[in-house]
C-alpha positions, -999 to +999 in steps of 0.1 A: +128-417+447+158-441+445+175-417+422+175-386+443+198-405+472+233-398+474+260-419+473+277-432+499+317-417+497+340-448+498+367-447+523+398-429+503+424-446+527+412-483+511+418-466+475+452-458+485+471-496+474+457-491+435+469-451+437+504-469+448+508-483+414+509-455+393+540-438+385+563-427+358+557-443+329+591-467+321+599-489+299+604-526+312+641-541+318+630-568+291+625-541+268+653-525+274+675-553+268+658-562+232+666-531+224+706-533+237+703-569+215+688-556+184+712-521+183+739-551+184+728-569+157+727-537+135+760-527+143+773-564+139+757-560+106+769-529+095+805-540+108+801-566+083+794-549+057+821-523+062+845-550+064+836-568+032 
């Protein structure tokens, strides 16, 4: 008997703050500048070699 009740709907206006989070997925600033750091290194590198 339990079984066959329906569920209550949950109010979709209190869902709305954890919709708000979603989005385009982006990479992070921090990742961002790793990557600028470790494009430098290569090219520092290669430079380097070049030059030698």
């Amino acid at each position: 008997m339990e079984n066959n009740r329906q569920r209550q709907r949950r109010n979709p206006v209190a869902a709305a703050p954890i919709l708000r989070k979603g989005g385009a997925h982006l990479k992070s600033k921090t990742t961002e500048r790793a990557k600028s750091r470790s494009q430098l290194k290569r090219d520092a590198s290669e430079w380097r070699q070049w030059r030698d």
